[in-house]
Each structure stands twice: as structure tokens, then as C-alpha cells.
C-alpha positions, -999 to 999 in steps of 0.1 A, spaced: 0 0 0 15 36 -5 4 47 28 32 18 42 59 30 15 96 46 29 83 82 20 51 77 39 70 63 67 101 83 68 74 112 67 54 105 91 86 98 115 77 64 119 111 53 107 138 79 107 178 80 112 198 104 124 214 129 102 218 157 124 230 135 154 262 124 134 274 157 119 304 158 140 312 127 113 299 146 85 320 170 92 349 151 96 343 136 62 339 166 47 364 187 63 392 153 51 380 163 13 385 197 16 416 198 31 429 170 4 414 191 -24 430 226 -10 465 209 -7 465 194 -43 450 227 -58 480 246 -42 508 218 -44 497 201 -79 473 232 -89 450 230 -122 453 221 -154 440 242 -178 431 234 -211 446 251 -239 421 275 -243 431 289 -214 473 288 -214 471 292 -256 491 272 -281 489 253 -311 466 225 -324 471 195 -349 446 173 -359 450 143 -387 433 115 -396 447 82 -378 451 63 -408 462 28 -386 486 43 -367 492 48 -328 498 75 -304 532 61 -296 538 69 -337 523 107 -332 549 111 -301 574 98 -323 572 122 -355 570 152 -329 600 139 -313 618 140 -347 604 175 -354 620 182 -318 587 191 -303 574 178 -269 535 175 -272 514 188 -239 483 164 -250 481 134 -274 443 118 -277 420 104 -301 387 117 -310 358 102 -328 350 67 -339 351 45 -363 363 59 -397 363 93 -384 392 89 -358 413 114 -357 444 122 -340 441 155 -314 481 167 -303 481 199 -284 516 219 -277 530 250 -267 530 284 -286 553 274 -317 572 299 -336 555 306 -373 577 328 -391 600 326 -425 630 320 -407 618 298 -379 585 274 -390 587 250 -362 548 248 -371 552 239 -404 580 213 -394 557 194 -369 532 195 -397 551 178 -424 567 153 -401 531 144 -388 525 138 -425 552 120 -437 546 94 -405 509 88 -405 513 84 -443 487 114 -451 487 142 -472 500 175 -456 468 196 -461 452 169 -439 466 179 -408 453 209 -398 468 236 -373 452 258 -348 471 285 -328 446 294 -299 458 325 -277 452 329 -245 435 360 -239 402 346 -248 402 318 -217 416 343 -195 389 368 -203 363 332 -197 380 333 -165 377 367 -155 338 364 -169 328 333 -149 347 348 -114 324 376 -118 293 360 -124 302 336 -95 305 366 -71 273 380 -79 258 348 -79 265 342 -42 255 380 -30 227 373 -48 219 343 -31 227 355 3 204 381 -4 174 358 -11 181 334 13 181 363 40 147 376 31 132 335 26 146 324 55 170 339 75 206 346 74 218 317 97 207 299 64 219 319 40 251 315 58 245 275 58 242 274 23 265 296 13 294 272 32 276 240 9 281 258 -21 322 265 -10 318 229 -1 307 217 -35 335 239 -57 362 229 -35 357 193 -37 351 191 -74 383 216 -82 404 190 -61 391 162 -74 401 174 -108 433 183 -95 438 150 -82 430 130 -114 451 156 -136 410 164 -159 414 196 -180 397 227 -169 383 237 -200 357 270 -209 330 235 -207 338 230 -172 337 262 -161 300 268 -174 292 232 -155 307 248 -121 282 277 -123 254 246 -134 264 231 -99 259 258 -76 221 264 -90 212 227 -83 231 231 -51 211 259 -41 177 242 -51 179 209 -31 193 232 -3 166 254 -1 139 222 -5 152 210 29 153 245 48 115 253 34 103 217 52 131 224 80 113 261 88 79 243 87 85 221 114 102 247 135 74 272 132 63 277 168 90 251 181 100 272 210 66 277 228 64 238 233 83 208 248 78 182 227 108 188 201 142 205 203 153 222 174 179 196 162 150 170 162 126 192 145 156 194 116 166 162 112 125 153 113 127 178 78 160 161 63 144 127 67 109 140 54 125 151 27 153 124 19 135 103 -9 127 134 -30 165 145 -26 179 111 -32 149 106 -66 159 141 -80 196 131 -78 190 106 -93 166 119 -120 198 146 -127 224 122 -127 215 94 -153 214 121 -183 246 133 -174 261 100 -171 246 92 -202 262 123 -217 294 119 -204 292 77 -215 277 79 -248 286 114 -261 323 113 -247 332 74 -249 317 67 -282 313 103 -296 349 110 -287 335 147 -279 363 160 -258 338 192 -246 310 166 -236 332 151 -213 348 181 -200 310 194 -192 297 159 -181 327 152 -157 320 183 -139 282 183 -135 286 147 -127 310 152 -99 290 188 -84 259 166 -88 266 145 -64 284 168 -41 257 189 -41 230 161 -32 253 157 -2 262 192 10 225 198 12 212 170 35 250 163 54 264 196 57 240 230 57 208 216 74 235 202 100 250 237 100 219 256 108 208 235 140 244 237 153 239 276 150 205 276 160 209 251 190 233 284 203 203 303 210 192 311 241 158 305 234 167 270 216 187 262 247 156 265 268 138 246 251 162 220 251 161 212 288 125 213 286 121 188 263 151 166 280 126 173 313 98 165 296 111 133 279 125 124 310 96 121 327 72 104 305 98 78 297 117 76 332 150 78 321 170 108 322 187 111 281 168 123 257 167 109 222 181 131 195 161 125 167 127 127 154 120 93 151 99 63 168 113 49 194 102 30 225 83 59 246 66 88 232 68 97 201 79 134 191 51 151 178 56 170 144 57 208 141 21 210 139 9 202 179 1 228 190 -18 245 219 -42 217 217 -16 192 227 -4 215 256 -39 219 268 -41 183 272 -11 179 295 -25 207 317 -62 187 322 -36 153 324 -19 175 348 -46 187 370 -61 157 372 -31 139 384 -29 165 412 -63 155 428 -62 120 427 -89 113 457 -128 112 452 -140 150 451 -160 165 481 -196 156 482 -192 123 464 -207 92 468 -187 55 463 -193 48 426 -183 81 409 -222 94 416 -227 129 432 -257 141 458 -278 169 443 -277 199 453 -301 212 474 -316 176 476 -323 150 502 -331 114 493 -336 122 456 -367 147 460 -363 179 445 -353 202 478 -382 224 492 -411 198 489 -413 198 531 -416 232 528 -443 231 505 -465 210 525 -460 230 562 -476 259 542 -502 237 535 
């Protein structure tokens, strides 16, 4: 039946687990990736495609021949290629070399060297290798472009989130989005990808789907901590991890959802394809992807209840419901999560004054637990004004008489 599926359940908080309880792993975790991905972008640092650094291109059909025989004719030429790949399929493979800025003048054609000893080894025509030079300026202006736009990004972001929700948040998901660049800049550091103008415009795609599974979460999380503080039923970490969990199956089917197309890109168009930009733009949304799914659920909803479990009010509220707890269940700890468990179950965001008026009449009557004044064995009550069952005054009435 749907109503006993995992959402159902995990929404309802019949079933639940503890995301919020176990940040301090989280952020261990996270903090390990970061610090790995800083140290290789500062000791290793990026590589950048040659769109970025400039240089010269040679492309030429493959014609049977291997890379080792491309390396060989540039070695001849006395050229040390940067980047030596095969693109296409099929028929269409071709041979992609990539080097530094060559000189192209009458005196000095290292260019037109490289090109005819590419020819006379593959066993092609010289037309059919064709040259590129790429400067520079146009990936550094990329650069400067997409730093920019990043920088606005954020204050516009912090800006929203500050009006939505509030800034503690903004804060939160500002630190997921960090989060999400750093990792996916070292892990292309690490593995030695190619930053290309592709990658870059995937880096901006990440922070957007960052932002929107983040701001899912913190929507349900403020739901359920609307009122929170007036009651003792929930702290603010429980009412949290209650909105994570509430929310996990929609996270976990939109990742999803996002991340089969882009494997499919990055498989098909870049592994049969041989599109060298697919790849560069698949490999990045692939890896911020799932970075991002993470971040939101492991790292800023965490984030926020650290920050808002510092608050006075919060605080109070805390002991209460470690009072409260303590008392219905007779032990003295008080579970952190929003959850089943054996004892009471939290109640969600929604109980109200309804529920607190109950434990005041609970209350009360626990406080008089003897028959009441005027009461008879068997829960019945004399009359008042009565004797004996007859309606009081009838003697009365018949002395007149």
C-alpha cells in the first residue's frame, strides 16, 4: 500500500535516522575532502586546457597508426606534445596533439616542421593535418567572466536566502556551495582532468542545483520549527533532522533523476562520440551533482541547527524537552532524533496548543487523585439542594399547607 511505503514512513517519522545527530562525522568527512582538495590545488594546482594557457593544435586523420607513432614524429620534429588523444569513432578517428605556442615565421617554422613530419609518418597528405594557434586572452577573459558572475551569484543568493529564510541559512548554504566547488576543483586536481571554458559553465550549473535541493530542505526544515519554542515536545535539532528525513526520498529521486542524463552524456557522447567538450562538461556536472545532493542533506541543514541550537531561546527549550522526555519515559537522556522509538513519540511541528492543553487537564487531574467533596462510592454525586432524591423544598411546600 502507498500509505506503508519509505516516504510515507520516513514522513510521518515512523522510521527515521539520524542525520543531524552524526554531523560531527559529517563534518569530519567533509572537512578530510577539503583539506585533500586545497592541498592538491596549491601543491599540484589545475590544469588548464589550452584555451586557457594558448598554443597550437594539430589534428589528422589516424590512418592505422598509434599515439606512440604521433609522439614519435613530434620527437623528430623536436617538439614535446602537452596532450596526445584520439577523437571520434570509427572511420572518423582522428588524432588530437596539443603543444605550446610554436614559432610561425620565415626563418623559424617549427609549425610547419611538426606538420610535415606528422604527414610523412601517418602516411597522409600535408593539407590533412590541420593547425590551430589558440591564444590565451580569450580563456583568460572566460575566466575573469565566470569569477564575476560567481561573485554576484553568491551575493545574490545570500540576499534571497536572507529575506526567505533567514541569514543563519543563508550563511549554511552559502558554506555548501564552497563545499561543493572545493571538492570538485580538487578532485580534478587529483586526477590531472582539464579545466576547460566546458567546465567552467558546469561549475556555475552546480551551484544552482546546489542551491535548489538546499533550499527544498530549509523550506520543510522552517515548517517544522514554526512555533517550536513555545512547546516541549521537540528541540530544534530534532525538529531538523524530522525535515531532512521528510524530505530524503525526493533529494535522493531528484539526484537521481539529474544524474542518469549526465552519465549518459558523459558515456555515450564522450566514450563513443569521442567529444572531448561533452566530457569536460559531463565530468564536472557529474561530480557537483553528487556533491551537491550531499552538501544539502549532510552539511548546511546540520550547519543551521548547530547555529540555532546556540540560542538562548533554543537552549531552553532544550532542557525542557530533556525534562519532559525524562519524565514520560523515566530515564534521564533524551533521544536526539525525530524518530519512533520505545516511549513517546515526538510530535511533528504542527501540535500545538491543543496538545499543551491536554497535559495541563492530564496535569490537574493527576494533582487531585482522591474522590471530590460531596461524592458518593461509585463516581455518583448528591444533588444539590436535595435530600433522598426529591427535589429540595417539597417539606416546605406542605407546612404551608
Amino acid at each position: 500500500m502507498a500509505s506503508d511505503s519509505l516516504a510515507s514512513r520516513l514522513y510521518r517519522g515512523d522510521i527515521s535516522y539520524d542525520f543531524i545527530g552524526h554531523r560531527r562525522l559529517w563534518y569530519a568527512g567533509s572537512g578530510l575532502l577539503v583539506l585533500i582538495s586545497l592541498v592538491s590545488m596549491f601543491a599540484r594546482g589545475l590544469h588548464p586546457s589550452i584555451d586557457f594557457k594558448g598554443g597550437d593544435v594539430f589534428q589528422l586523420p589516424r590512418n592505422g597508426h598509434s599515439i606512440g607513432d604521433v609522439r614519435s614524429a613530434l620527437a623528430d620534429a623536436g617538439v614535446t606534445p602537452e596532450v596526445v588523444q584520439t577523437t571520434g569513432s570509427g572511420a572518423d578517428t582522428r588524432f588530437r596533439v596539443e603543444t605550446k605556442g610554436l614559432p610561425q615565421s620565415s626563418g623559424n617554422d617549427v609549425v610547419g616542421a611538426v606538420q610535415t613530419a606528422l604527414a610523412d609518418k601517418m602516411g597522409v597528405k600535408q593539407d590533412d593535418v590541420n593547425v590551430q594557434s589558440v591564444g590565451s586572452t580569450w580563456g583568460s577573459q572566460i575566466t575573469k567572466k565566470a569569477i564575476y558572475g560567481l561573485v554576484i551569484f553568491l551575493i545574490a543568493v545570500i540576499i534571497y536566502l536572507s529575506f526567505r529564510f533567514e541569514w543563519k541559512m543563508a550563511l549554511a548554504a552559502i558554506i555548501a556551495l564552497i563545499h561543493d566547488l572545493v571538492i570538485t576543483a580538487g578532485i580534478y586536481s587529483l586526477v590531472g582532468f582539464e579545466v576547460s571554458p566546458s567546465t567552467v559553465i558546469a561549475l556555475l550549473t552546480i551551484l544552482g542545483y546546489s542551491l535548489y535541493d538546499t533550499v527544498v530542505v530549509f523550506d520543510k526544515v522552517r515548517e517544522n520549527t514554526m512555533g517550536l519554542a513555545g512547546g516541549s515536545r521537540m528541540t530544534y535539532s530534532q525538529a531538523a533532522n524530522l525535515g531532512v528525513n521528510q524530505t530524503l526520498m525526493r533529494s535522493i529521486n531528484t539526484s537521481i533523476i539529474a544524474l542518469l542524463p549526465v552519465a549518459g552524456l558523459l558515456i555515450i557522447g564522450a566514450g563513443l562520440l569521442g567529444a572531448g567538450s561533452l566530457k569536460d562538461l559531463a565530468l564536472a556536472l557529474l561530480i557537483g551533482l553528487a556533491s551537491g545532493a550531499y552538501s544539502s542533506i549532510f552539511i548546511a541543514t546540520p550547519l543551521v541547527a548547530d547555529m540555532k541550537e546556540r540560542e538562548s531561546t533554543y537552549q531552553a527549550l532544550a532542557r525542557r524537552v530533556s525534562a519532559r522526555q525524562a519524565k514520560d519515559s523515566g530515564t534521564a537522556a533524551a533521544p536526539s532524533w525525530g524518530g519512533r522509538q520505545a516511549g513517546p513519540r515526538p510530535a511533528l511541528a504542527a501540535d500545538g496548543p491543543a496538545d499543551i492543553a491536554d497535559e495541563s487537564s492530564a496535569a490537574s487531574r493527576q494533582a487531585s487523585p482522591g474522590p471530590r467533596p460531596g461524592s458518593r462510592p461509585g463516581g455518583q454525586q448528591r444533588k444539590s439542594g436535595s435530600r433522598g432524591g426529591r427535589p429540595g423544598g417539597s417539606r416546605n411546600k406542605r407546612k404551608r399547607r
